[in-house]
Structure formats: structure tokens, C-alpha cells
VOZA-410305 format. One record per residue: residue in one letter; x, y, z of N, C-alpha, C in turn; residue number from 1. Coordinates in nm, 4 decimals, decimal comma. Example, Ala and Ser with C-alpha at 12.3 -4.5 7.8 and 13.67 -1.06 7.14 Angstrom:
  type       n_X       n_Y       n_Z      ca_X      ca_Y      ca_Z       c_X       c_Y       c_Z  seq
     A    1,3190   -0,5690    0,7800    1,2300   -0,4500    0,7800    1,3200   -0,3300    0,7800    1
     S    1,2850   -0,2250    0,7080    1,3670   -0,1060    0,7140    1,2900    0,0030    0,7870    2
***
This chain:
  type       n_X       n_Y       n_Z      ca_X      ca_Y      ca_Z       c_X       c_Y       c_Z  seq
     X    1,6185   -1,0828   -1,0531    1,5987   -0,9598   -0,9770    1,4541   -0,9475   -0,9296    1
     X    1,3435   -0,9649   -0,9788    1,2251   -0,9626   -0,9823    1,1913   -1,0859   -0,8401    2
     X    1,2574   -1,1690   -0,8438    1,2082   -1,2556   -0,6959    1,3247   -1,1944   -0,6039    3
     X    1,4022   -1,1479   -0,6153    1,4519   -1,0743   -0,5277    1,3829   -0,9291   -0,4275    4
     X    1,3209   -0,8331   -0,5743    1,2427   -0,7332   -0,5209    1,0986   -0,8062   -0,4017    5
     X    1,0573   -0,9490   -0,4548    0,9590   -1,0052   -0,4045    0,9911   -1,0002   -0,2550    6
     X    1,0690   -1,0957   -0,2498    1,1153   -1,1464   -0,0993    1,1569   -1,0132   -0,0274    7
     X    1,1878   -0,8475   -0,0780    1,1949   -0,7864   -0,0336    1,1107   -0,7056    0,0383    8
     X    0,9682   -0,7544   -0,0350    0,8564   -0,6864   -0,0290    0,7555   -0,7862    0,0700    9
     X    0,8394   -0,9029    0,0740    0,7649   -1,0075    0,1418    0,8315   -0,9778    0,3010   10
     X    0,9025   -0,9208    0,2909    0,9842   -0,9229    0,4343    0,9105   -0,7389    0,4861   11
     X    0,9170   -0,6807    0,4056    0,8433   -0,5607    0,4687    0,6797   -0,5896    0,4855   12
     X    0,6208   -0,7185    0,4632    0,4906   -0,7470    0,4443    0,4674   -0,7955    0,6012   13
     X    0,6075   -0,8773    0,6536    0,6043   -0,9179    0,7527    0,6357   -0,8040    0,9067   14
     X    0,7322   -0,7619    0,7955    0,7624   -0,6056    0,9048    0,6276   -0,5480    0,9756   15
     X    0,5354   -0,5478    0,8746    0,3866   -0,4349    0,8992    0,3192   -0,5765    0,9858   16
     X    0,2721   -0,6710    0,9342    0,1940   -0,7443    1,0607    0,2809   -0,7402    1,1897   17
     X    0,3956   -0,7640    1,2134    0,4682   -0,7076    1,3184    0,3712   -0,5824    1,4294   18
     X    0,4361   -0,4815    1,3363    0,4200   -0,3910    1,4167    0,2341   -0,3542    1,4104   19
     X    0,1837   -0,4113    1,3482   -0,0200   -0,4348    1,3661    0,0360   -0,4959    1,5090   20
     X    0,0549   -0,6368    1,4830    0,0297   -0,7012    1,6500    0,0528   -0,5624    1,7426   21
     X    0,2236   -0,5198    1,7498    0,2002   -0,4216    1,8486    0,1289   -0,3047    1,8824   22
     X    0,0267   -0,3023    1,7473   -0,0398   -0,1861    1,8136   -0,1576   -0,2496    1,9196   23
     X   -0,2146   -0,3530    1,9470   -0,3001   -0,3850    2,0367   -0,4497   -0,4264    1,9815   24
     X   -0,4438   -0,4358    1,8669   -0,6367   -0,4308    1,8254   -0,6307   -0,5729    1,7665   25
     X   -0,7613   -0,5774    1,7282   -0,7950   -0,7530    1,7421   -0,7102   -0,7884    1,5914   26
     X   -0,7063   -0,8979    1,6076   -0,6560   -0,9105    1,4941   -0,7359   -0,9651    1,3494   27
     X   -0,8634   -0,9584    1,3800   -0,9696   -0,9739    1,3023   -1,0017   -0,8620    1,1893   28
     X   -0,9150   -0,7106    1,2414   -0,9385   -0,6146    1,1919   -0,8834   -0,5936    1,0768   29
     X   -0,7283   -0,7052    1,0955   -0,6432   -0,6934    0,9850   -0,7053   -0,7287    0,8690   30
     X   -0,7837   -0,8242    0,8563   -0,8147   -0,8922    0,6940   -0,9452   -0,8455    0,6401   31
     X   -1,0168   -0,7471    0,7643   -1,1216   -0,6407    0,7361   -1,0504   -0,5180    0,6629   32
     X   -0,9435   -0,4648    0,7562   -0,8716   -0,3357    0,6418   -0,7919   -0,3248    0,5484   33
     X   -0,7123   -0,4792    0,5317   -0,6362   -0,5192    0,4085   -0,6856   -0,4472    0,3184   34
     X   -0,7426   -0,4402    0,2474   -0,7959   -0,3934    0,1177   -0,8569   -0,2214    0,1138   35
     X   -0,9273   -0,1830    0,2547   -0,9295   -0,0940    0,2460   -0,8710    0,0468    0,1511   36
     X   -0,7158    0,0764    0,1353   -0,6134    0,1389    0,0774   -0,6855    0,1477   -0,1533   37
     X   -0,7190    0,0334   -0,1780   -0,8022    0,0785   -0,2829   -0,9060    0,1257   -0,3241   38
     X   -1,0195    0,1968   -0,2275   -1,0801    0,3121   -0,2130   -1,0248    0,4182   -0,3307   39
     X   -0,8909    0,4234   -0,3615   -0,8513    0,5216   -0,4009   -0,8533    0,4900   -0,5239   40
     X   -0,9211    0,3666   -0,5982   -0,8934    0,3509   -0,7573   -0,9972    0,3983   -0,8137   41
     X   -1,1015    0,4797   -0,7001   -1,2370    0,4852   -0,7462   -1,1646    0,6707   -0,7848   42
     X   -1,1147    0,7293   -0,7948   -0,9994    0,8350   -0,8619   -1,0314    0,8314   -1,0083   43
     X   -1,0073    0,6991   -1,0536   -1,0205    0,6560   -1,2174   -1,1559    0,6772   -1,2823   44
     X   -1,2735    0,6996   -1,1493   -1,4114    0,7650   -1,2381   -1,3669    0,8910   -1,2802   45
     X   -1,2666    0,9648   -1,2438   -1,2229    1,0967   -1,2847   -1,1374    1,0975   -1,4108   46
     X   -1,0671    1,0447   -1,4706   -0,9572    1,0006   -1,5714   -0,8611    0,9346   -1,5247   47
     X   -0,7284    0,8966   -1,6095   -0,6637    0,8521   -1,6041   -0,5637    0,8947   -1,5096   48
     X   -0,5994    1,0441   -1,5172   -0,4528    1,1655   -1,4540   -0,4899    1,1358   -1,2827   49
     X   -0,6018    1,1628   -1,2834   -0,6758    1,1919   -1,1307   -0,6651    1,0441   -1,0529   50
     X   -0,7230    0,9589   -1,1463   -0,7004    0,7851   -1,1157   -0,5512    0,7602   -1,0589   51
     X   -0,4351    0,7883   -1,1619   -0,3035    0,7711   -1,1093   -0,2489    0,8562   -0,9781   52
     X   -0,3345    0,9619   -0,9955   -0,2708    1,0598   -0,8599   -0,3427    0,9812   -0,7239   53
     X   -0,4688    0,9622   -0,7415   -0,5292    0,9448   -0,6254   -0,4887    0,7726   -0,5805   54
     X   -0,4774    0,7017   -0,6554   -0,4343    0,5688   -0,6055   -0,2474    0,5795   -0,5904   55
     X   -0,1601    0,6603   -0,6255   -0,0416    0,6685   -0,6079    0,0040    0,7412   -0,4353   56
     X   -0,1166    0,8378   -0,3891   -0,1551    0,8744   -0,2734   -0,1438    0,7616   -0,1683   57
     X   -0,2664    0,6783   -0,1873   -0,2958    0,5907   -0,1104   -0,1705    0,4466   -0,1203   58
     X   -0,0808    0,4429   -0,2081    0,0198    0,3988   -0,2108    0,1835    0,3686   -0,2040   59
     X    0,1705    0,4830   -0,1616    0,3149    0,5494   -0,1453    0,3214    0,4679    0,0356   60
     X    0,4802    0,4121   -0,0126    0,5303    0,4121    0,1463    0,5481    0,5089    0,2198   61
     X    0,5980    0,6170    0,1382    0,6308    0,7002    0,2589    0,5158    0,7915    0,2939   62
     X    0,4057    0,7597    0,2384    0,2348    0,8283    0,3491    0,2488    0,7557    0,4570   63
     X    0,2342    0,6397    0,4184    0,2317    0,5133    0,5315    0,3218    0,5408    0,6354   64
     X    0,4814    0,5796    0,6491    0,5356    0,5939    0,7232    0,4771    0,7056    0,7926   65
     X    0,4882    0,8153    0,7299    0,4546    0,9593    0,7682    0,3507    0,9273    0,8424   66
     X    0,2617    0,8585    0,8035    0,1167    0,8708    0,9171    0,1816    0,7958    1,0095   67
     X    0,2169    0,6776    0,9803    0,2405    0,6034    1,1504    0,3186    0,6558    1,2368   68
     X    0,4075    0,7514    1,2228    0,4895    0,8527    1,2704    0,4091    0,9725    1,2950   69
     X    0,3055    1,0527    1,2553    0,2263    1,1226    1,2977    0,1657    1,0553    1,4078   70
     X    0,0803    0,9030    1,3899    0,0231    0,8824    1,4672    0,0779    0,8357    1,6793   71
     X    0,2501    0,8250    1,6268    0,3351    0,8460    1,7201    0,3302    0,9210    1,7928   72
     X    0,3674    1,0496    1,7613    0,3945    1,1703    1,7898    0,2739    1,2177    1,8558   73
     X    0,1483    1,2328    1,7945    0,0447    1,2946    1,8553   -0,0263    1,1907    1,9186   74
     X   -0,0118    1,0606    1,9725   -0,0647    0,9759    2,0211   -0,1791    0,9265    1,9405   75
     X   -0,1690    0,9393    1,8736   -0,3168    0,8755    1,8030   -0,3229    0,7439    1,7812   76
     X   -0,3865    0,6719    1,7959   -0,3183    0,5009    1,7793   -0,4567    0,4330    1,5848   77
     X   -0,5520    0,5145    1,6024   -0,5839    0,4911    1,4666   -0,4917    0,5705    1,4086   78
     X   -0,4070    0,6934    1,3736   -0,3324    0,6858    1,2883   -0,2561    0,6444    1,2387   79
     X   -0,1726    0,5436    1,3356   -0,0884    0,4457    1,3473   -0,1433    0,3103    1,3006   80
     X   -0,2869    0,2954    1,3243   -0,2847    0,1578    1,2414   -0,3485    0,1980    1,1009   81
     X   -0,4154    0,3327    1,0444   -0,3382    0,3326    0,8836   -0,2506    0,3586    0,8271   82
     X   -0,1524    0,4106    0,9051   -0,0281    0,4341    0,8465    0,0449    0,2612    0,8420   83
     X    0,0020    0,2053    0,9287    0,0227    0,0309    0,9564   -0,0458   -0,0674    0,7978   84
     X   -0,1730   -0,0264    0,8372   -0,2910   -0,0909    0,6822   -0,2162   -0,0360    0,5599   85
     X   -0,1539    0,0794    0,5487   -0,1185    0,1087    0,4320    0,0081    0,0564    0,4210   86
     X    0,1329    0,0473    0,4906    0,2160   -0,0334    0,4594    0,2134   -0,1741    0,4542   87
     X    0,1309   -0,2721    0,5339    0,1116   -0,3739    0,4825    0,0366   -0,3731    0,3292   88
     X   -0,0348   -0,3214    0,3572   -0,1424   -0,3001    0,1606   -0,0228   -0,2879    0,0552   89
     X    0,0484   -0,1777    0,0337    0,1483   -0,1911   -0,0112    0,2275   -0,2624   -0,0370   90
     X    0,3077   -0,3728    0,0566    0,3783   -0,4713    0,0181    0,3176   -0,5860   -0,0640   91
     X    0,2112   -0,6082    0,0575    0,1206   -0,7028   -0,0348    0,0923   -0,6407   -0,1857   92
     X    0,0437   -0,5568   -0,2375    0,0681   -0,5115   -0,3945    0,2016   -0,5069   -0,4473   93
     X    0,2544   -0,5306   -0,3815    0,3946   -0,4880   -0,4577    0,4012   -0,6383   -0,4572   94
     X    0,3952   -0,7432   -0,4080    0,4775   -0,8995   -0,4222    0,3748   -0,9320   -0,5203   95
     X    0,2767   -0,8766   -0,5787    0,1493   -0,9215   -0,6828    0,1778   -0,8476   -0,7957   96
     X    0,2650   -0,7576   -0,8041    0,3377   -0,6829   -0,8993    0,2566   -0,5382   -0,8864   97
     X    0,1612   -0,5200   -0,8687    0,0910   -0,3925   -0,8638    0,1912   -0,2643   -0,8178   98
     X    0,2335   -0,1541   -0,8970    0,3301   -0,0997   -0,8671    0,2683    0,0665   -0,8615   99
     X    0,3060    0,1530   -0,8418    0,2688    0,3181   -0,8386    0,2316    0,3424   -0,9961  100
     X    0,1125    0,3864   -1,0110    0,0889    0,4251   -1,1419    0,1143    0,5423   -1,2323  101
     X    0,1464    0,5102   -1,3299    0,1288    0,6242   -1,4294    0,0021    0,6538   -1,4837  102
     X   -0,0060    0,7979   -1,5626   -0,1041    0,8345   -1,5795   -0,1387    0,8124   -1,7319  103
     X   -0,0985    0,6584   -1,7976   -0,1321    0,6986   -1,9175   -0,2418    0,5578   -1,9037  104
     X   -0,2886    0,4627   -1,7719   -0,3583    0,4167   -1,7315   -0,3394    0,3024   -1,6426  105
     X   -0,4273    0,2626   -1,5835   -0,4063    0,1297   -1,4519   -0,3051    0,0807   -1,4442  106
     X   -0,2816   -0,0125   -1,6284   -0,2179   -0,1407   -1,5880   -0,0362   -0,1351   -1,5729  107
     X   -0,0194    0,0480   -1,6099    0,1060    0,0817   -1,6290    0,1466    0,1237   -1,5211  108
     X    0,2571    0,0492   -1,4416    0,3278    0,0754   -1,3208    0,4352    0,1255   -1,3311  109
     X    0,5008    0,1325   -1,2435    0,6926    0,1343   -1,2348    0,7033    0,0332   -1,2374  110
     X    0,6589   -0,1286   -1,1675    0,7107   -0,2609   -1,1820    0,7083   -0,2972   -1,3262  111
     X    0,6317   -0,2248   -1,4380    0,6056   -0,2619   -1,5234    0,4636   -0,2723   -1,5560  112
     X    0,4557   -0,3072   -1,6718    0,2904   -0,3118   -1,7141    0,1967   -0,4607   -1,6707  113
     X    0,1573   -0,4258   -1,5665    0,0181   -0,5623   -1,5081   -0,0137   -0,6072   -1,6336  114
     X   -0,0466   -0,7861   -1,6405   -0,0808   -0,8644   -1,7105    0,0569   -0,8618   -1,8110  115
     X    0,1459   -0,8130   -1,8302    0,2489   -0,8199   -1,9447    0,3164   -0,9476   -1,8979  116
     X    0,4006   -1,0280   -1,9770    0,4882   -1,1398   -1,9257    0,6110   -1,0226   -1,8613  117
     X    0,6496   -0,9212   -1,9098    0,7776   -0,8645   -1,8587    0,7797   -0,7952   -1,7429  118
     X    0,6329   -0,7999   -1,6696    0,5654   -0,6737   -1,5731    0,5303   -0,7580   -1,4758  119
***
């Protein structure tokens, strides 16, 4: 099941460079904002609670959608390419196992616990 969820996450990984190309910007920008989206682990100088809220923010698909769909609607075309950066960011964490956190610290996801053999 676990290389199944992968390839699922590998195919929405491909979905998001997709729709990057169509938004029009260089494509140099992509492997500049890849990473961008963890900004939000810096949350965890606050505790554990604030850490999990604020990086679960910046990780959620459906922000990602919601913005690129905001950025639709009101024409905005940078909103559309973070609502874009964040769904690619996302998949890419998700095929590395990195999953939405809980608040009892980092390494505890929904995929399971990072670094565990079962996670």
C-alpha cells in the first residue's frame, strides 16, 4: 500500500509541474520555490502545538488548491503559482514520507512517524 500511496503522490507531483509550465514563468523559478512552503517549520520556535499548526497550514492540499483557484478567479497569476509551489511541495513531501503533523512533535505524521521502519 505504501508504494501505492507513492506513485499516487508521484503522479500528483507530475500533475503540479504540469500546470507550473502552464502558468508561463521561467522555469528556473521552480527549483528556487520548491522548498520555499517550509518557512513554516520555523512555527516550532513557538512549541510543538504552534509548530504543527503552522507547518500543517503551509501543507494542506486543499490551501494549495484554494489559492490556485483564488488566484483564477481574481486573476492573479502569483497566486496561482503558490497555490502551484504548494502543491507540488506537497507531493514531493508526501513521496519522502513527510506527512501533516501532529502536535505531540515533527517526526509524528499521519504517514506515520519519520525515521521509524513502519513510517
Amino acid at each position: 500500500m505504501k508504494n501505492v500511496l507513492k506513485l499516487e503522490e508521484f503522479a500528483l507531483l507530475i500533475l503540479g509541474i504540469f500546470m507550473f509550465g502552464l502558468l508561463g514563468y521561467q522555469w528556473w523559478w521552480l527549483p528556487v520555490l520548491i522548498l520555499t512552503p517550509d518557512i513554516s517549520m520555523l512555527g516550532y520556535l513557538l512549541g510543538s502545538k504552534m509548530g504543527a499548526v503552522c507547518y500543517n497550514v503551509f501543507h494542506h492540499r486543499g490551501v494549495a488548491i484554494l489559492l490556485y483557484f483564488v488566484g483564477i478567479y481574481f486573476m492573479l497569476p502569483i497566486m496561482q503559482l503558490i497555490g502551484t509551489i504548494l502543491f507540488i511541495h506537497i507531493a514531493m513531501d508526501r513521496i519522502f514520507g513527510y506527512g501533516l503533523k501532529y502536535d505531540k512533535g515533527f517526526k509524528f505524521t499521519h504517514l506515520g512517524e519519520i525515521g521509524s521502519k513502519n513510517g
